[in-house]
N, C-alpha and C positions, 0 to 999 in steps of 0.2 A: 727860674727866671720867668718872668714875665712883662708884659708890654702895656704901658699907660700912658694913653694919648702919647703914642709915638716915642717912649722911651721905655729902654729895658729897665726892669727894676729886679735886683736879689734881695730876695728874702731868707732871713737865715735865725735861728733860737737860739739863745743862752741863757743859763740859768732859769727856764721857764717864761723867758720875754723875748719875742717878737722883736725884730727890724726891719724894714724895708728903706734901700737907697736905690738912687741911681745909678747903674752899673757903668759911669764913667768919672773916671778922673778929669779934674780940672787941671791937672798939669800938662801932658799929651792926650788923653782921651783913653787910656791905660782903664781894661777890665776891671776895677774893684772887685767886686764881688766874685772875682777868684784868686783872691788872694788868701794870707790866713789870718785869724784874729791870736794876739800877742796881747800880753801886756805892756804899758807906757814903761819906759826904761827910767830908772830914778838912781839918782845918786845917792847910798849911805855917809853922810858924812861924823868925821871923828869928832870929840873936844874941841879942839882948836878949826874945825870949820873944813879941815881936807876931805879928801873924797877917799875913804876908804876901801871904797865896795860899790858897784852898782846890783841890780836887781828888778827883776818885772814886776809889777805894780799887780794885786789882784783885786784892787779896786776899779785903774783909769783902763781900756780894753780899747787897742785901735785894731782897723783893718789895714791891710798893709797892702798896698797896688802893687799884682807883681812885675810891673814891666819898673819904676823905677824907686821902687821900695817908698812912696811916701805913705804916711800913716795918718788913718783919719778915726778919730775918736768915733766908738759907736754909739757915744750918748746922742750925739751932739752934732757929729758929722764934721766938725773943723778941724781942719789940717793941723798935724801935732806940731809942725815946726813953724804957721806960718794959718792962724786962725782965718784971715780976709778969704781964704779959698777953703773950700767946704762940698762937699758932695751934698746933692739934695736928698732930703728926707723923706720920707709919707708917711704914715700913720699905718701901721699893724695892729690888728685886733684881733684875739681871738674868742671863736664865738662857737662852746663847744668843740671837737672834733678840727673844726673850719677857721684858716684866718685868711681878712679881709686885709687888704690895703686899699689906703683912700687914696687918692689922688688930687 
């Protein structure tokens, strides 16, 4: 965790790529960045269109806020159920050894 002009940010890696957010939810102001990363839940559907199966996505990757489970895409930052609210972004680089976030 760290602090940019006045707001916490969590920085966290996967798959060899860098993110940094703001460690507040837009829904109560709920910790993000202790929550866990999941994948997007998707529906298998049969022939005729039914839903025979769900399953985690190991493509779409949200973080999940743990005070009321909402999930925010980590490409992207937008709320999986509800895109208009979005956790803010920065920009992670790594540079050697060392990663920057811009603010």
């Amino acid at each position: 965790m760290l602090r940019i002009d006045g707001r916490d940010v969590f920085v966290f890696e996967r798959l060899g790529r860098f993110y940094a957010y703001e460690n507040l939810c837009p829904h109560m102001g709920g910790p993000v960045g202790e929550g866990i990363l999941i994948g997007k839940v998707e529906a298998v559907l049969g022939d005729s269109g039914e839903i025979v199966r769900e399953r985690f996505s190991t493509e779409e990757i949200h973080i999940v806020c743990p005070w009321h489970g909402w999930e925010y895409d980590i490409e992207t930052g937008a709320c999986a159920a509800n895109p208009k609210f979005r956790i803010r972004k920065f920009e992670a680089v790594q540079r050697g050894e060392d990663v920057y976030v811009i603010g």
